[in-house]
Every structure is written in structure tokens, then in C-alpha cells.
NUTOR-405711 format. One line per field, with one value per residue (C-alpha): residue number from 1; x, y, z; residue in three letters. Coordinates in nm, 3 decimals, m for minus. Example, Ala and Ser with C-alpha at 12.3 -4.5 7.8 and 13.67 -1.06 7.14 Angstrom:
# residues 2
num	c(1	2)
xx	c(1.230	1.367)
yy	c(m0.450	m0.106)
zz	c(0.780	0.714)
residuo	c(ALA	SER)
This chain:
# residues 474
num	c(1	2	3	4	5	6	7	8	9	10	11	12	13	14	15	16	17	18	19	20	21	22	23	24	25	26	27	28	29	30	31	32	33	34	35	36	37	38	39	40	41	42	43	44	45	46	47	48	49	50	51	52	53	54	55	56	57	58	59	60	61	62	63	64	65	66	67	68	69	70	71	72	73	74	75	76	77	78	79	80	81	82	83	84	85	86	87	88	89	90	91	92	93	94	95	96	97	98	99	100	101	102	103	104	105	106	107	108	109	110	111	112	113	114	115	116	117	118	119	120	121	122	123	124	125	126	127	128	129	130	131	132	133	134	135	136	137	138	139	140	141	142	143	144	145	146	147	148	149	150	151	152	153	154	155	156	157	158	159	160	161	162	163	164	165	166	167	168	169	170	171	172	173	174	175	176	177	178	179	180	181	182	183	184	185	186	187	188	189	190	191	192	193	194	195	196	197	198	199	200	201	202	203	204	205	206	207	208	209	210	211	212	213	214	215	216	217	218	219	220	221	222	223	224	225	226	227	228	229	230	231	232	233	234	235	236	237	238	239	240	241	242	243	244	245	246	247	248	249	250	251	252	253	254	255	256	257	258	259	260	261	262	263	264	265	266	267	268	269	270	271	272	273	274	275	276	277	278	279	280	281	282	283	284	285	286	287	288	289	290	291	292	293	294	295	296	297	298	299	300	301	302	303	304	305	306	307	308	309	310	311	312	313	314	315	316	317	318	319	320	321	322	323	324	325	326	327	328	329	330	331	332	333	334	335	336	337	338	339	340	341	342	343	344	345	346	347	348	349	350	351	352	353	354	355	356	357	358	359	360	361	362	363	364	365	366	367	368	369	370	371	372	373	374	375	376	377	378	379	380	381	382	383	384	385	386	387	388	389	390	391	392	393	394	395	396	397	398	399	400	401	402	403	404	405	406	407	408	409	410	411	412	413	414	415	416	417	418	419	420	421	422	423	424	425	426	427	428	429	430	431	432	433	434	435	436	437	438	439	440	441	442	443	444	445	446	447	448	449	450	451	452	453	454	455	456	457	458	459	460	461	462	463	464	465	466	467	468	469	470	471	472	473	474)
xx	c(m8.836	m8.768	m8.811	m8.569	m8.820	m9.189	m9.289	m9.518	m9.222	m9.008	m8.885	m9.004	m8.585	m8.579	m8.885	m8.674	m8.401	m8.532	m8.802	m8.488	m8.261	m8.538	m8.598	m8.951	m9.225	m9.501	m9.794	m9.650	m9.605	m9.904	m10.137	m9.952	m10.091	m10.387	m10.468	m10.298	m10.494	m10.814	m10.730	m10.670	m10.863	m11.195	m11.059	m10.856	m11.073	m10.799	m10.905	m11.265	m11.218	m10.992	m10.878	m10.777	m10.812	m10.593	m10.368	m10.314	m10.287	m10.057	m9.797	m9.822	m9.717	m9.452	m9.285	m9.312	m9.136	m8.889	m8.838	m8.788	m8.491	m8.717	m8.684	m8.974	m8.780	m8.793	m9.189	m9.244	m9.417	m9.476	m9.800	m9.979	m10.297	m10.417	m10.594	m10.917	m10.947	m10.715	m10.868	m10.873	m10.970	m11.262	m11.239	m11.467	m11.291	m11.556	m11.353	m11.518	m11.823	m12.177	m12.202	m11.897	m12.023	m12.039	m11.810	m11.575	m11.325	m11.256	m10.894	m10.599	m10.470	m10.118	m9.936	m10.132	m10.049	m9.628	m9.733	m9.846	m9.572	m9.353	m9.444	m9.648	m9.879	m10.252	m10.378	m10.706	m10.803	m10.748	m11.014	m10.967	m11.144	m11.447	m11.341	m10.979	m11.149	m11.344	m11.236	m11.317	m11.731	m11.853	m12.200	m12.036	m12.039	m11.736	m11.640	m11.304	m10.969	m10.868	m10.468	m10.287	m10.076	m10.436	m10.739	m10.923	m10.743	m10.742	m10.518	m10.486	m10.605	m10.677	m10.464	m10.644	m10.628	m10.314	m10.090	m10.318	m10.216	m9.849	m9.799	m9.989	m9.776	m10.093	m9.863	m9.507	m9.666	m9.977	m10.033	m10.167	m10.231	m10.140	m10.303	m10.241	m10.050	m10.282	m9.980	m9.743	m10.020	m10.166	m9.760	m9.665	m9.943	m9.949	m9.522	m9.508	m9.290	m9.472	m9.327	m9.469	m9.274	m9.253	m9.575	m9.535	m9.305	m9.569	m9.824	m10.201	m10.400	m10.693	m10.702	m11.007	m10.902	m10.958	m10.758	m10.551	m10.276	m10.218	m10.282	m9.960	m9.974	m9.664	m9.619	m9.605	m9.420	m9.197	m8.883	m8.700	m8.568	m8.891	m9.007	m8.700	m8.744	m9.124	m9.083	m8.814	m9.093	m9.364	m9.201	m9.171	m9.326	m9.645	m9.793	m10.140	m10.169	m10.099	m9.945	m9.683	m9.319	m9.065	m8.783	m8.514	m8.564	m8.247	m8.128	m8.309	m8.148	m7.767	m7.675	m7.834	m7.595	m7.352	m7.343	m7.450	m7.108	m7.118	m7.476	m7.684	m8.010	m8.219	m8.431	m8.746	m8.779	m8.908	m9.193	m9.351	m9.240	m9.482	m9.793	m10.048	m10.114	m9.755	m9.688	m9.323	m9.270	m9.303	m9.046	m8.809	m8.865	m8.789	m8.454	m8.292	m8.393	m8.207	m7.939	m7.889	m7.863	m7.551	m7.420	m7.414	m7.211	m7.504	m7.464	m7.794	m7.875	m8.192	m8.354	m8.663	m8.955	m9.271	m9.537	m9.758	m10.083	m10.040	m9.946	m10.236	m10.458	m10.326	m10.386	m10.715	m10.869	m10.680	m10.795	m11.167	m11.205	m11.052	m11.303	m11.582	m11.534	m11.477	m11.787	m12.071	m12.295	m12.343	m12.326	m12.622	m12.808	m12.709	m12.620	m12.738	m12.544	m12.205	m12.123	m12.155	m11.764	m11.705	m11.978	m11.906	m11.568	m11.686	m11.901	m11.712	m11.595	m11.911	m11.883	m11.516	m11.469	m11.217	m11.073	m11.012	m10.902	m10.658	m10.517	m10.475	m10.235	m10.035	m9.934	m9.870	m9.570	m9.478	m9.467	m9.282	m9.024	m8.939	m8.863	m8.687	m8.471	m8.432	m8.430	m8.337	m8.099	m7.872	m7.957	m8.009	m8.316	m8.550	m8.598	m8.963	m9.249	m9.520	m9.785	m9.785	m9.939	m9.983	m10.298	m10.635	m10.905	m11.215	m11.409	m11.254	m11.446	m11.800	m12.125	m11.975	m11.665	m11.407	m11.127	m10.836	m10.546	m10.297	m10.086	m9.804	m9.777	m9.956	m9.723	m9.517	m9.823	m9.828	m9.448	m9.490	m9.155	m9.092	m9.139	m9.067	m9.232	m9.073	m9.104	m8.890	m9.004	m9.315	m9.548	m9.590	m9.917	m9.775	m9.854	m9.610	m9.422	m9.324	m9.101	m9.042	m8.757	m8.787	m8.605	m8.527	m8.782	m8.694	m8.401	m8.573	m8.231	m8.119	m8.415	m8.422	m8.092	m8.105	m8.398	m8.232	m7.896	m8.133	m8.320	m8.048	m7.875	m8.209	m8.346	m8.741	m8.854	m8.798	m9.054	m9.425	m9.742	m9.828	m10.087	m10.051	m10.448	m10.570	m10.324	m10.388	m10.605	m10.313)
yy	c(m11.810	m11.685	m11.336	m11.155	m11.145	m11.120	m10.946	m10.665	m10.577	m10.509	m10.141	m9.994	m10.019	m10.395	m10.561	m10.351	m10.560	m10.822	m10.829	m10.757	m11.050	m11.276	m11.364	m11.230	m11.155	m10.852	m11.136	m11.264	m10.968	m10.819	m11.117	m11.070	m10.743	m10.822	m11.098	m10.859	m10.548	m10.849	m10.939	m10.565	m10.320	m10.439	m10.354	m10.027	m9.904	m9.763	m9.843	m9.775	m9.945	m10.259	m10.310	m10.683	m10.717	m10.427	m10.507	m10.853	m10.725	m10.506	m10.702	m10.969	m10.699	m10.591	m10.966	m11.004	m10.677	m10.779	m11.096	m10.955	m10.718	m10.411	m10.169	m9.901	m9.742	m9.811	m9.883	m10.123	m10.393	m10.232	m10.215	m9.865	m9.715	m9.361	m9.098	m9.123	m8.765	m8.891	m8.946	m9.237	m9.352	m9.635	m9.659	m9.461	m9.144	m9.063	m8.773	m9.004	m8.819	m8.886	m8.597	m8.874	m9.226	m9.340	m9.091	m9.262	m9.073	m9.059	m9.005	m9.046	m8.791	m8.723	m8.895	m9.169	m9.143	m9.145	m9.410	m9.640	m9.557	m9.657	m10.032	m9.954	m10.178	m10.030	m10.198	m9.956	m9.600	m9.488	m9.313	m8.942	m8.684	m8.572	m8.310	m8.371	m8.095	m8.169	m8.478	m8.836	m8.813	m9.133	m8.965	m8.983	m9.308	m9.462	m9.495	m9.286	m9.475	m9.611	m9.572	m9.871	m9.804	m9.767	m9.782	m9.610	m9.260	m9.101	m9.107	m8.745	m8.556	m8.564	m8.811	m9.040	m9.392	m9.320	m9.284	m9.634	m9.815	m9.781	m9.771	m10.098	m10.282	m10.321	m10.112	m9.983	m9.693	m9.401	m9.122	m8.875	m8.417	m8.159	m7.814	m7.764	m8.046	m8.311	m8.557	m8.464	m8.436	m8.833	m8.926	m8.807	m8.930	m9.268	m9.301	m9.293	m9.100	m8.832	m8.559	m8.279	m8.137	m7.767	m7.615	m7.672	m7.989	m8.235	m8.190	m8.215	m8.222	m8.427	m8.467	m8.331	m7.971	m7.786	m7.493	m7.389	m7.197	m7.457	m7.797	m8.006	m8.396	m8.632	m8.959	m9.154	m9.428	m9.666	m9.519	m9.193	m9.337	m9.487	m9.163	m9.034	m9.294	m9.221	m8.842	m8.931	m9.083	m8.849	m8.535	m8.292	m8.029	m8.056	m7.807	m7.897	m7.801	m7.393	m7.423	m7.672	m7.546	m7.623	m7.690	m7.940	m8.260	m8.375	m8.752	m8.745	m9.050	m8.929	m8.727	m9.005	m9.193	m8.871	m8.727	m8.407	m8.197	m7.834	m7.812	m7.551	m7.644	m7.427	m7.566	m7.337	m7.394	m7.022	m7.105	m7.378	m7.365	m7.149	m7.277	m7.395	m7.731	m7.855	m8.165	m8.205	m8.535	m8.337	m8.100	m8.378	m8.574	m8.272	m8.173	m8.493	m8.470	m8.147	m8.266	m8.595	m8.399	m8.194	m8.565	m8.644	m8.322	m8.037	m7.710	m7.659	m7.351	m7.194	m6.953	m6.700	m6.723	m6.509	m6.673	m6.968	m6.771	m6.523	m6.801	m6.954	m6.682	m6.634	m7.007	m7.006	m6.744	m6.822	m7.191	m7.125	m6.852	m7.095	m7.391	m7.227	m7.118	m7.463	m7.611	m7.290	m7.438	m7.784	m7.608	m7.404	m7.681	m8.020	m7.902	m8.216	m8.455	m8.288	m8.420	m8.239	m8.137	m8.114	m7.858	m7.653	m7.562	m7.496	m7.257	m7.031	m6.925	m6.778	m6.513	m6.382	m6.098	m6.007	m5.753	m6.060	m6.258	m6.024	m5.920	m6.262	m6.345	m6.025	m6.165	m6.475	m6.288	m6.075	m6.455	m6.658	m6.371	m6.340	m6.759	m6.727	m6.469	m6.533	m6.832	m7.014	m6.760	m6.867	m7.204	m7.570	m7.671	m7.606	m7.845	m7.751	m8.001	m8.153	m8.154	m8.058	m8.411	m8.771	m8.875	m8.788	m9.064	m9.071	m8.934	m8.582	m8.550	m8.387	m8.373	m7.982	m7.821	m8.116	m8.091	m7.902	m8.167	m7.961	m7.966	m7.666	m7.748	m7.506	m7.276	m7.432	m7.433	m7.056	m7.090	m7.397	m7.533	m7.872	m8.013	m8.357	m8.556	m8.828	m8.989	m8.930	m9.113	m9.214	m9.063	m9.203	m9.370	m9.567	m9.301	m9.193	m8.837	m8.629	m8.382	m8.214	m8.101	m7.757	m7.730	m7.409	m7.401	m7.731	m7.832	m8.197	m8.321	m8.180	m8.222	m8.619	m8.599	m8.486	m8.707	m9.018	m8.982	m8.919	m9.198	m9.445	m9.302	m9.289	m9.566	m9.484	m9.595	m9.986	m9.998	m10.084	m10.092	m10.406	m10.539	m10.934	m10.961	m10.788	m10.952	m11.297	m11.339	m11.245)
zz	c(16.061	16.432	16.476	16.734	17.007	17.043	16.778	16.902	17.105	16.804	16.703	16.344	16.294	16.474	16.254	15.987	15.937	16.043	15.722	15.550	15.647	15.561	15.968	15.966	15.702	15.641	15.677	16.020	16.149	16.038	16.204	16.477	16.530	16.419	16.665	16.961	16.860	16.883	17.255	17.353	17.176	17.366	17.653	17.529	17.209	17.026	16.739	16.570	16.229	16.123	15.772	15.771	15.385	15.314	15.621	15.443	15.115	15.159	15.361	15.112	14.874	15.035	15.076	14.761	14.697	14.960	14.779	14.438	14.579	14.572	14.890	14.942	15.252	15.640	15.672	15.377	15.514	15.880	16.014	16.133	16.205	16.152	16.334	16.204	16.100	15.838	15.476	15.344	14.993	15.035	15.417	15.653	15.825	16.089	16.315	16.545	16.537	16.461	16.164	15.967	16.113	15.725	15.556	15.368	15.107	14.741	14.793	15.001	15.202	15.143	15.440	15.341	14.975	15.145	15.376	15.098	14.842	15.147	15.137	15.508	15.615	15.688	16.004	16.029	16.192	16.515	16.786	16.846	16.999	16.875	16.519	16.765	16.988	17.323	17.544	17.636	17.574	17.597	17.386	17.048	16.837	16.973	17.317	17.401	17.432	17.751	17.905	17.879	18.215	18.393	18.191	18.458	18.301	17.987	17.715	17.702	17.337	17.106	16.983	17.190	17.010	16.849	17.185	17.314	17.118	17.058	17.401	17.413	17.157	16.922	16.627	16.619	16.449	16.458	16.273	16.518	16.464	16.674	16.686	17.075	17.200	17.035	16.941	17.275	17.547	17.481	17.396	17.786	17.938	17.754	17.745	17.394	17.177	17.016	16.727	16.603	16.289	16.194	16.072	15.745	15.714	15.684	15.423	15.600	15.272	15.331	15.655	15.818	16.019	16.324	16.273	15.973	16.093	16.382	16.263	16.245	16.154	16.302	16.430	16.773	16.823	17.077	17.036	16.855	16.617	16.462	16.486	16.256	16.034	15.981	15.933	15.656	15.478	15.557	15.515	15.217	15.038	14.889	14.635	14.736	15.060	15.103	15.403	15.308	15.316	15.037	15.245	15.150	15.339	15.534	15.702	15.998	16.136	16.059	16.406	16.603	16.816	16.909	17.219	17.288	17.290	17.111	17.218	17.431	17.544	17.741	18.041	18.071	18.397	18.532	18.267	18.451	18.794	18.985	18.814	19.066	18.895	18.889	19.095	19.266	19.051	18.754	18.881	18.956	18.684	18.455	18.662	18.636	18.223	18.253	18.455	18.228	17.880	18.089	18.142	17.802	17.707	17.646	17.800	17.985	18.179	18.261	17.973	17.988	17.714	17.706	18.007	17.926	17.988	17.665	17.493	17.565	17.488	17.205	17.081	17.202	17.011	16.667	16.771	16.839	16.584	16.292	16.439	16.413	16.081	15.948	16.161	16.143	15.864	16.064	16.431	16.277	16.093	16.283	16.696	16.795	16.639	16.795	17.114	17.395	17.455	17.108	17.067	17.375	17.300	16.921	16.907	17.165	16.816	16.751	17.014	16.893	16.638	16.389	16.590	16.838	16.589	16.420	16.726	16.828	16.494	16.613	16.902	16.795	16.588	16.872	17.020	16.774	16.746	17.046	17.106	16.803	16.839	17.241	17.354	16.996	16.874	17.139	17.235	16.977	17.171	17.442	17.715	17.864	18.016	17.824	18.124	18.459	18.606	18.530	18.324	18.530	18.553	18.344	18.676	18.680	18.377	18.431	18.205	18.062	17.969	17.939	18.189	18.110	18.079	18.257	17.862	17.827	17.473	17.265	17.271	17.046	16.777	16.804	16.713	16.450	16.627	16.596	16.901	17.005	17.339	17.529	17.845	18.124	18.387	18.607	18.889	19.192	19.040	18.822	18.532	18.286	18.310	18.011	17.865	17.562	17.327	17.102	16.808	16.572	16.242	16.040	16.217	16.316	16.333	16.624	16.801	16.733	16.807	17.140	17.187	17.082	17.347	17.651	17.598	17.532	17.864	18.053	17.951	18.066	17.684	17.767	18.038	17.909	18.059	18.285	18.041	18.105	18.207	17.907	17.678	17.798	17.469	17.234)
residuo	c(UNK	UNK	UNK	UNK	UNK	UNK	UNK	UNK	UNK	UNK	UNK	UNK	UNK	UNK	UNK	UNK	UNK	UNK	UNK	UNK	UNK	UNK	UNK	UNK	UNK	UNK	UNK	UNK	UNK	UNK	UNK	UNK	UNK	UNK	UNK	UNK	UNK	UNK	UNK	UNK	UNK	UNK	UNK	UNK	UNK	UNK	UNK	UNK	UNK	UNK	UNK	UNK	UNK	UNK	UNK	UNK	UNK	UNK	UNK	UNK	UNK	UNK	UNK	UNK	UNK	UNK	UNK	UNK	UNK	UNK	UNK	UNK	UNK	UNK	UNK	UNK	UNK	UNK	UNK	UNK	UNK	UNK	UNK	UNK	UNK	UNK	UNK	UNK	UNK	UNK	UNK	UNK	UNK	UNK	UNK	UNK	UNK	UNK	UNK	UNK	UNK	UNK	UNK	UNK	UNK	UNK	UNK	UNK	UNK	UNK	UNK	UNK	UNK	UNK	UNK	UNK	UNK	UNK	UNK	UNK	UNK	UNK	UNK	UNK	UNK	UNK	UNK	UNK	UNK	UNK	UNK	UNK	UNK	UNK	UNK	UNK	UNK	UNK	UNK	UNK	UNK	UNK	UNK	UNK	UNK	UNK	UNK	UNK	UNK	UNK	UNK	UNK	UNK	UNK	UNK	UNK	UNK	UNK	UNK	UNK	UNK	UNK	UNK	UNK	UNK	UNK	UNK	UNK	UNK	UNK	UNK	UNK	UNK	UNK	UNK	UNK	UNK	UNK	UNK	UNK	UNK	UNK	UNK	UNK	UNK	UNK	UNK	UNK	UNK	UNK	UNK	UNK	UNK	UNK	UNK	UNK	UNK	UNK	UNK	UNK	UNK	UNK	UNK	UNK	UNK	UNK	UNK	UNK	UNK	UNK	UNK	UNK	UNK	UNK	UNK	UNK	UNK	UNK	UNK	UNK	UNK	UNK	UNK	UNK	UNK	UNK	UNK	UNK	UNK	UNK	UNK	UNK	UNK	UNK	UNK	UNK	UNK	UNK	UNK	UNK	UNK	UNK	UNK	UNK	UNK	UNK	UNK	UNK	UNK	UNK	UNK	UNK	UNK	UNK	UNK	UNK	UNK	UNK	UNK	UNK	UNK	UNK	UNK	UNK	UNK	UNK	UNK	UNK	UNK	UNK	UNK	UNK	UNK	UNK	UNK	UNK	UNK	UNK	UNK	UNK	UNK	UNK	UNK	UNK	UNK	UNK	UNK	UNK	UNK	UNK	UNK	UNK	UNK	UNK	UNK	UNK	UNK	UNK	UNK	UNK	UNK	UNK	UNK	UNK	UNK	UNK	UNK	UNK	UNK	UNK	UNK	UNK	UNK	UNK	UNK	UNK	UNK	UNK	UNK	UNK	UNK	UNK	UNK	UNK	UNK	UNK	UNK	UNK	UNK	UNK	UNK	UNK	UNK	UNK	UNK	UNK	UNK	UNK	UNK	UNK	UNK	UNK	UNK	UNK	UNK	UNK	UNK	UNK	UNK	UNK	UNK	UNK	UNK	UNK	UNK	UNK	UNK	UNK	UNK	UNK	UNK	UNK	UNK	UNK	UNK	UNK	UNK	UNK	UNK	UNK	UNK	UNK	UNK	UNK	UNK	UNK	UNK	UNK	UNK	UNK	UNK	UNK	UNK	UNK	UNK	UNK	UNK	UNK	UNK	UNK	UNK	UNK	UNK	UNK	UNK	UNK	UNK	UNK	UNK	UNK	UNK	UNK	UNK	UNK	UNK	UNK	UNK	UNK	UNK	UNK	UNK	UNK	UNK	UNK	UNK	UNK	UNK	UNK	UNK	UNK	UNK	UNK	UNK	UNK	UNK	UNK	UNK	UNK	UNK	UNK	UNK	UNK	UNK	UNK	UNK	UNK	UNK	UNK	UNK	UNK	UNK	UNK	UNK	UNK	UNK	UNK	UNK	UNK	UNK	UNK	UNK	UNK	UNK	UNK	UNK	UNK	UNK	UNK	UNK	UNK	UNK	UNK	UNK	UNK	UNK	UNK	UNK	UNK	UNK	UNK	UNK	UNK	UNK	UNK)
């Protein structure tokens, strides 16, 4: 059989049809990834547990599937890995924290339960940060993931492992959750396409929280249209998790491939541009987005949306206060075993009332109203940044208070918008730059499909990370 390419360079939609034409197995492709995640991971710790069994099993399931005429949908027999706040029946789900180390599940959460009715091949679970809270400790049980452009910086959170390693090649596919830019801040910094679906789109029973009313789960991946192509299997209502919306579920993938004629997208550009942390590149980087989408036939102009610093208050306290709540029996009982990031930020919940907290949700509809009936009454789509500078190295990080990652992306939790990261080019480091794409409430679609013209125009998704010392091995 000869594969179109090296295979850990192959699209979700690429190994797709090739699986289907008969060019490529599940089992090839799935020890393919297993021996490159073996020559890379050492160096990159994405990943804290491999299931080779199930990996094996499960791609021999789906050829035989494939062979008997039987199609699961676009991931059967594709590899992917998992946050590892994501529970999983008879495999340890640690949050990457010593309070979980041996934790392992009864039952599947439900993107699992999708991913495996899919035909998707389990390659293991993915590092995170600590409870997804904190930053890159190096005191919890795991050591944190490393960037593949420069493994001397961070990933980004708290996505950490996820965004590693897809933008490594080790899988086409992570699961990664998003409560304040946790799937978008480690897709920008790593060059990875990251997608966080309206609050309530994907179901996140089972998976372990940090705060209710924020917590989003969505994929990262190489390219937007694997990302369409997993939320079409991921996506849907679920009676078992409150929060889940029952919202018909449309074809993600069908506007991809027009241009973007008929459409307004506003640039928030007065939202980032005189914040003290923003580096020129970033600027740049984000005008020529801008400047491409009007290329491609989108009417862009300049829009106003309430200032990042309420937003940010706003998610803070709802984020903290809900944190707190989940964690307050083991931050009372068991400090010790939290690390020490993790822990900091936690119990700042402690000192928060209900008055705060109250308050806080009234904003947050004073907030979302006024993005949804300004900015995305008139306009498809925002275009705003995802950061405000390329990935920082592991020594910016001191022994308290983890860094703040310079992330403008938890505003768009306080919304639940769907919100979808891409890369748009890179710093003067070497480091990958970022930008994202607001949509209106469950209208994916347009979002992808915005995506998915700038980045066949731009063409900033084809480069990968110089990894030919650490892949040697593969």
C-alpha cells in the first residue's frame, strides 16, 4: 500500500480517503504514530499515558469495518489523544495532578462515547495544566509540555499537550477545553488550529470541570477542515449534561471552499491596539489577516466591543468563584498535594462573595448583549487576536503566581461564542502568531468558513515546526 505522503503529515480529510480507497490502513497508520509519538514525546511530553492495546484494537476494528463496507464517519480509524481531564472508562484521567495520579473512570465521557462510535482511534491522554488552571509547574506528577517550534517556551494553557502534539505531527487530532482561552491560547502559540464551539454545542459530561458556566470542550487540529469534520462528530445535544443546548446540528463542511462575498467581518482592532503588552508583529500580522479576508471578498471594517479589562473581570470572578466551589473540600483537607500554581489561583475563590459573584453574572449579560446585538447584529464574524506575543520561555515563569500569557480570549467564554483560532503567521523568533474568528451563537459554519478561505489563500498552516533532531528516532 503507499500512502500519499508521510503519513504523520497527512490531514484527518487526506488519511480519510486514503483509508477509504484502500491506499492506507487504521494499523499502519496507527504504528506510525505510535512509533513518532515514541521518538518525540521524550523530548516534548505531550502525552502522559499511551494506550497501545486500545490504539491497536481499535484500528484493527475499524479495517475490518472498512473492509466489510461499513463507514462510521470521517474519524473511523484516525488516531487521537485526549486532554487528560477527559474521562475515560478503564484508563487513568489524572487532570495531571497528584490528588488523580491513579484515578481511572467507570465510564466514558460523552465526546469520548462520539469519538468511539465514530470508528476513532484512541492513541492515549494528553498533559494539561494542573485541574486546566495554573501553568507549566514542573512540581506536579508530570512534567509540563514543551513547544514544538522551540521547546525552550511553553505551549500556552491549558491545553498544553493537546496543541504539542498536533503541531508536532504525533496525531492529526486532540481533544482539548476552553474556559478562558484554554483550546485558542496553546493553538496560537503552538500554530495549531484550535475551535471552541458555542457554550453549549458540545456536551462536557464527564469531563472533569473548572467552571460550569465557562467550560467549553473542542478540538485542535492541522488544518480547518479537520476541525469541521471533528465537530460534526462531536457535536449535539445531550440530555445529560444541563448545560447542553438542543440545537439542530448542521454540515459543517458544506460552505467550505467559497469565497467570502456577502460577508461582513469586523476587525476589533481599537480592542487590542493600545494595550501595553502588544508587540508590532502582532499588529502586522493581524492587519494583513484583515486585509486578506477583504481580498477574498469580505467586507471588513473596524467595529467597537465593550474593553478587554471588564471582560476580564468579569471572567475572573465567575471563573475563581465556580473553582473554588468544585475544589473547597480537597483545598481544605489535601493543600498539599495541589501544585503550587494550581493552588494559588484556586483558592482566590475563597475570598469572593456572592454579592461578587452575582454581580459578576450581571455583567456578563450586560456583556454578551451588547457583542450580540453590536458588533454581531451587523457583522458574520469578528476578526480579533488570540494573544498579544509569541510563546514566552519556561524562564519567565517564577516559583508564584504563573505568568499571565498575554491571551485576549476569555471574552468570548463570557459570551459562549464560538470562536475559532488559527495561525497567521510567525514572530520574529521563529514563534507562531495567532488570530481568531467570532461567530454569532451556533453559527460554526460561517466561522469555519471564513477560516477555511484564509488559510487556503494564506497559506501559514503548511509550515511545521523544524523538528528533524528530535524526530531522528521516528
Amino acid at each position: 500500500m503507499n500512502a500519499p505522503g508521510p503519513l504523520h503529515e497527512l490531514s484527518i480529510a487526506e488519511a480519510g480517503r486514503a483509508l477509504r480507497s484502500g491506499q492506507l490502513t487504521s494499523l499502519a497508520l496507527t504504528e506510525a504514530t505510535l512509533a513518532r509519538i515514541d521518538a518525540l514525546n521524550p523530548q516534548l511530553h505531550a502525552f502522559v499515558t499511551l494506550t497501545r492495546d486500545r490504539a491497536l484494537a481499535d484500528a484493527a476494528k475499524a479495517d475490518t469495518a472498512f473492509a466489510r463496507g461499513l463507514d462510521a464517519g470521517p474519524l473511523q480509524g484516525i488516531p487521537y489523544g485526549l486532554k487528560d481531564i477527559y474521562g475515560t472508562a478503564g484508563i487513568r484521567t489524572t487532570c495531571h495532578s497528584h490528588l488523580l495520579h491513579d484515578h481511572i473512570p467507570e465510564v466514558d465521557c460523552a465526546v469520548e462515547e462520539k469519538l468511539r462510535a465514530g470508528g476513532g482511534v484512541l492513541i492515549g491522554k494528553l498533559g494539561t495544566f494542573e485541574f486546566a488552571i495554573g501553568g507549566p509547574s514542573f512540581d506536579l506528577p508530570f512534567p509540563p509540555a514543551r513547544n514544538p517550534w522551540n521547546p525552550d517556551h511553553f505551549t500556552g494553557g491549558s491545553s498544553s499537550g493537546s496543541a504539542a502534539a498536533v503541531a508536532s505531527g504525533m496525531v492529526r487530532l486532540a481533544m482539548g477545553s476552553d474556559t478562558g482561552g484554554s483550546i485558542r491560547g496553546p493553538a496560537a502559540l503552538c500554530g495549531t488550529v484550535g475551535f471552541k464551539p458555542t457554550y453549549g454545542r458540545v456536551s462536557r459530561r464527564g469531563v472533569f470541570p473548572l467552571a460550569y458556566s465557562l467550560d467549553h470542550c473542542g478540538p485542535l487540529t492541522w488544518s480547518i477542515e479537520d476541525a469541521a469534520l471533528t465537530l460534526q462528530v462531536i457535536a449535539g445535544y445531550d440530555p445529560r449534561d444541563p448545560a447542553s443546548a438542543d440545537v439542530p446540528v448542521p454540515d459543517y463542511t458544506a460552505a467550505m471552499g467559497r469565497d467570502l462575498a456577502g460577508l461582513r467581518i469586523g476587525y476589533t482592532r481599537r480592542f487590542f491596539i493600545d494595550n501595553p503588552f502588544l508587540t508590532p508583529e502582532v499588529t502586522k500580522a493581524l492587519d494583513a489577516a484583515a486585509e486578506q479576508m477583504a481580498t477574498l471578498g469580505a467586507t471588513v471594517d473596524e467595529v467597537d466591543i465593550p474593553a478587554f479589562e471588564v471582560f476580564d473581570a468579569c471572567a475572573q470572578v465567575i471563573m475563581f468563584a465556580e473553582a473554588y466551589a468544585i475544589h473547597e473540600t480537597d483545598l481544605k483537607t489535601r493543600p498539599g498535594a495541589y501544585g503550587r500554581y494550581a493552588y494559588q489561583r484556586i483558592v482566590s475563590g475563597a475570598v469572593l462573595s456572592a454579592a461578587d459573584l452575582v454581580q459578576a453574572q450581571r455583567l456578563r449579560r450586560e456583556l454578551t448583549t451588547a457583542v450580540d446585538m453590536g458588533a454581531l447584529r451587523t457583522h458574520h464574524a469578528l476578526l480579533a487576536p488570540t494573544g498579544l506575543s509569541t510563546a514566552a520561555p519556561f524562564s519567565d515563569f517564577g516559583k508564584d503566581a504563573a505568568r499571565w500569557g498575554g491571551m485576549l480570549t476569555n471574552p468570548f467564554n463570557v459570551t459562549g461564542s464560538p470562536a475559532l483560532a488559527l495561525p497567521i503567521g510567525f514572530g520574529s523568533n521563529g514563534l507562531p502568531l495567532g488570530a481568531q474568528i467570532v461567530g454569532r451563537p451556533f453559527n460554526e459554519e460561517t466561522v469555519l468558513r471564513i477560516g477555511f478561505a484564509y488559510e487556503a489563500a494564506s497559506g501559514v498552516s503548511r509550515h511545521r515546526p523544524p523538528l528533524d533532531e528530535l524526530s531522528k528516532a521516528a
